[in-house]
C-alpha positions in Angstrom: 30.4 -1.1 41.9 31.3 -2.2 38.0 28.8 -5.0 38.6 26.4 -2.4 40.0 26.8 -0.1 37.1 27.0 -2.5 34.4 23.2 -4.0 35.5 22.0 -0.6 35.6 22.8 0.3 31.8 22.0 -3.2 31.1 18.3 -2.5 32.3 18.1 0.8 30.2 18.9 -0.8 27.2 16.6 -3.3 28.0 13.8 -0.9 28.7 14.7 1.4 25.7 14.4 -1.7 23.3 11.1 -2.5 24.7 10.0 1.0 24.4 11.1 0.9 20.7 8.7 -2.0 19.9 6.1 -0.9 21.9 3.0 0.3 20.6 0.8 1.4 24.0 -0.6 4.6 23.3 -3.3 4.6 20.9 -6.4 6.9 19.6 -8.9 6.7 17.1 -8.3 8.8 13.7 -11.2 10.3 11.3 -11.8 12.3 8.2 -14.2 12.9 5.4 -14.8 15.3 2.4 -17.8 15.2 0.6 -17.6 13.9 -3.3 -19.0 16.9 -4.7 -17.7 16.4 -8.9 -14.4 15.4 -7.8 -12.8 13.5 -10.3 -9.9 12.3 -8.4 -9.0 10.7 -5.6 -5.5 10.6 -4.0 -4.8 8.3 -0.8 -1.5 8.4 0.9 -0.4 6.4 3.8 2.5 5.9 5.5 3.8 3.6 8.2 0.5 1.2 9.4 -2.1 -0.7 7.1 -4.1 0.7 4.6 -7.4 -0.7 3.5 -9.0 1.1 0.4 -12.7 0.3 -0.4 -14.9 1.5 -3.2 -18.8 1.6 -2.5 -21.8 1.5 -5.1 -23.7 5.1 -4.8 -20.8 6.5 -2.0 -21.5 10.3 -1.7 -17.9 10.8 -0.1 -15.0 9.9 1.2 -14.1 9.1 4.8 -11.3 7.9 6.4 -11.3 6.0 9.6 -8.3 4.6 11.9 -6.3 4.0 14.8 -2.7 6.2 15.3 -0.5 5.0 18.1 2.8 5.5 19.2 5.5 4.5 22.0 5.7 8.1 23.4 2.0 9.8 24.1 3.7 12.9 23.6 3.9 12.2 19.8 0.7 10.6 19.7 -1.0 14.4 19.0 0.9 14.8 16.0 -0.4 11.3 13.8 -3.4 12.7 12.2 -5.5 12.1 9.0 -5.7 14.7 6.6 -8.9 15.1 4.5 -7.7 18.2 1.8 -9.5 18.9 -1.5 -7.4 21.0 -4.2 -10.0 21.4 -7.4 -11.3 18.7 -8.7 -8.5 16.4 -6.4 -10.0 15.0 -3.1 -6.8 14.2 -0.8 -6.6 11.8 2.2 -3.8 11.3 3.6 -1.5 9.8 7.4 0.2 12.4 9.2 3.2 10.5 10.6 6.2 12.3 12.3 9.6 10.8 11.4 11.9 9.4 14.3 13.9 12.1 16.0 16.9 12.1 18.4 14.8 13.0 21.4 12.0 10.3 20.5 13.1 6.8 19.9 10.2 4.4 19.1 7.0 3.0 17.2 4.5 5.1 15.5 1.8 4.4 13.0 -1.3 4.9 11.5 -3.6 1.9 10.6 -6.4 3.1 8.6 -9.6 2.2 6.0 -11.0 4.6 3.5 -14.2 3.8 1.8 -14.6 5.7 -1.4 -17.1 6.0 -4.4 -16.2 3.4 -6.6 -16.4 5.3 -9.9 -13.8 8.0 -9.3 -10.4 7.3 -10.3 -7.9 6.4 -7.4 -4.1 6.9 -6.7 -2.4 5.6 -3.5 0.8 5.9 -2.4 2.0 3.9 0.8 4.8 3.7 2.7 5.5 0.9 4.7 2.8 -2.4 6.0 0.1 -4.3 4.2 -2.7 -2.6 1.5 -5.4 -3.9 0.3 -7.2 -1.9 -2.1 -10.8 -2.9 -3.8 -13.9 -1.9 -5.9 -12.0 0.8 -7.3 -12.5 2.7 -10.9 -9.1 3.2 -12.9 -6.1 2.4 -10.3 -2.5 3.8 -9.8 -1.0 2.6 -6.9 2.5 3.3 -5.7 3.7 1.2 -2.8 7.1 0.4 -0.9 7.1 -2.3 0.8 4.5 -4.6 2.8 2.1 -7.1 1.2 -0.1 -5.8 -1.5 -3.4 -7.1 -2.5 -5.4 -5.9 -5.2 -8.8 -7.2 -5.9 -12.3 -5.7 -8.6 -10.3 -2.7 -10.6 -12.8 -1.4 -13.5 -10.6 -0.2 -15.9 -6.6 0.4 -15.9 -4.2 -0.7 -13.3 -0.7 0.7 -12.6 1.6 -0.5 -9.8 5.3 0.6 -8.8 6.4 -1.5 -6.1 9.7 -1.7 -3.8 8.8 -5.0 -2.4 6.3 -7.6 -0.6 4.5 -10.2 -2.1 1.9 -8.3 -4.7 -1.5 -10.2 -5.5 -3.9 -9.1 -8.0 -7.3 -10.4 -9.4 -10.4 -9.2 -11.4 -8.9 -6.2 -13.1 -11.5 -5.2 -17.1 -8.5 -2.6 -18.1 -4.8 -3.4 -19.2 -1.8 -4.0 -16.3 1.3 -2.4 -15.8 3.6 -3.4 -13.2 7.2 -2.3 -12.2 8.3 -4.4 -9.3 11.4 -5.1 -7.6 11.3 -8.0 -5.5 8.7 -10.3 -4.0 6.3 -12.6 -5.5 3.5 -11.9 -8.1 0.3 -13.2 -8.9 -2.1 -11.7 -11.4 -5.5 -13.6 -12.4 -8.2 -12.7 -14.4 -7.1 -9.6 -16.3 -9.7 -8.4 -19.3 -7.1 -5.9 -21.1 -2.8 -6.8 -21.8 -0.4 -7.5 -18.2 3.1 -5.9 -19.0 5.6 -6.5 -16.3 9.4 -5.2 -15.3 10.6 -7.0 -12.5 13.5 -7.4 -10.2 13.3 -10.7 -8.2 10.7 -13.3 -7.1 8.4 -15.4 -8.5 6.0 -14.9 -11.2 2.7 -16.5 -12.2 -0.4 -15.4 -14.2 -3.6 -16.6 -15.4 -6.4 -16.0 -17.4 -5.5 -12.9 -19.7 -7.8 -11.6 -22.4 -5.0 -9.6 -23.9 -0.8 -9.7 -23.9 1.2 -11.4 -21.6 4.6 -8.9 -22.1 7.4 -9.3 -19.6 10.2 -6.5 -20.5 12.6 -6.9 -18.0 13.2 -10.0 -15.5 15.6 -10.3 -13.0 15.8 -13.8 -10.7 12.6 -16.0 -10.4 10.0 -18.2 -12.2 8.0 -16.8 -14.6 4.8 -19.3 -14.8 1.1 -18.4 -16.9 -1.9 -20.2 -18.6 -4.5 -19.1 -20.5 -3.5 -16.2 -22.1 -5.3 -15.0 -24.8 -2.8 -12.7 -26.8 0.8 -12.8 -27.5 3.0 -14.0 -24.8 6.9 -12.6 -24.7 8.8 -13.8 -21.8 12.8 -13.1 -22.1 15.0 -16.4 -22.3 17.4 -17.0 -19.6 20.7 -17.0 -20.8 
């Protein structure tokens, strides 16, 4: 009977665990807004991938992805929200947090393609973003892989950690990281960095080359134009 019982939770468990990781229920996601003078552009995701995309000539903004989730009963709930406050166009992943009665995975992997003369803010929660084409860029991001590729005109990025790559940016770069690696190439304008751990290398600066705080890691760059201030290990 002990035997009995003991298989019996064992396969539970075994089936809950599998549940948890399991991603089998799925549906497509959508939402646009027209452009119409906005003159800013907020993105938030939240657990998935995030792809952000400027376009030449783009008239609006649209949002297009896949939700899923181990329970379909929580399926109904991920959504994209398309919202426009003023001059403030708003997209952003509906995600439900894990609750007692519902145990498992649930995400939203989604693309937005945007004009790519509006200035752009996105804020992501958890998974890989790749963001490119944009106009001015302020990204906030914690945790995942982060790619960043074409800016035209400033950059900002706070980061909690993931590897964070970033190339082609004609404005100035200011990142706060805490830990992961960095790579930053091809920068017009001044790259100012805090940073926690990981390593750092950069290339090909018109401007500054300022690191104000540096925790553990390399710190590696060539061909920067401007002043260079790296702090010395002690």
């Amino acid at each position: 009977m002990r035997i009995a019982i003991f298989l019996a939770v064992s396969l539970a468990a075994t089936a809950s665990y599998a549940s948890w990781g399991d991603c089998s229920n799925s549906a497509p996601r959508s939402a646009a807004l027209p452009l119409a003078g906005a003159t800013r552009i907020v993105v938030v995701g939240r657990a998935g991938s995030l792809k952000v995309s400027g376009r030449a000539g783009a008239t609006e903004v649209r949002a297009t992805g896949t939700a899923c989730a181990s329970n379909r009963r929580e399926l109904a709930d991920i959504q994209l929200r398309a919202t426009r406050s003023g001059g403030e166009i708003r997209i952003e992943a509906v995600v439900p947090e894990a609750s007692m009665s519902f145990w498992g995975e649930r995400k939203l992997d989604f693309e937005v393609s945007l004009p790519a003369n509006v200035p752009v803010k996105v804020v992501d929660g958890s998974g890989e973003l790749t963001i490119e084409n944009t106009a001015a860029l302020d990204v906030d991001d914690g945790s995942g892989g982060l790619t960043i590729r074409h800016v035209n005109g400033n950059l900002s990025v706070v980061d909690g950690s993931g590897s964070m790559t970033i190339e082609d940016v004609t404005g100035n770069v200011r990142i706060h990281d805490g830990s992961g690696s960095i790579e930053v190439h091809k920068v017009t304008g001044s790259v100012t960095l805090n940073d926690g751990s990981g390593s750092v290398d950069v290339a090909d600066v018109g401007g500054d080359f300022i690191v104000e705080t540096k925790g553990s890691g390399h710190v590696s760059y060539e061909r920067v134009r401007g002043k260079v201030d790296v702090p010395r290990r002690h």
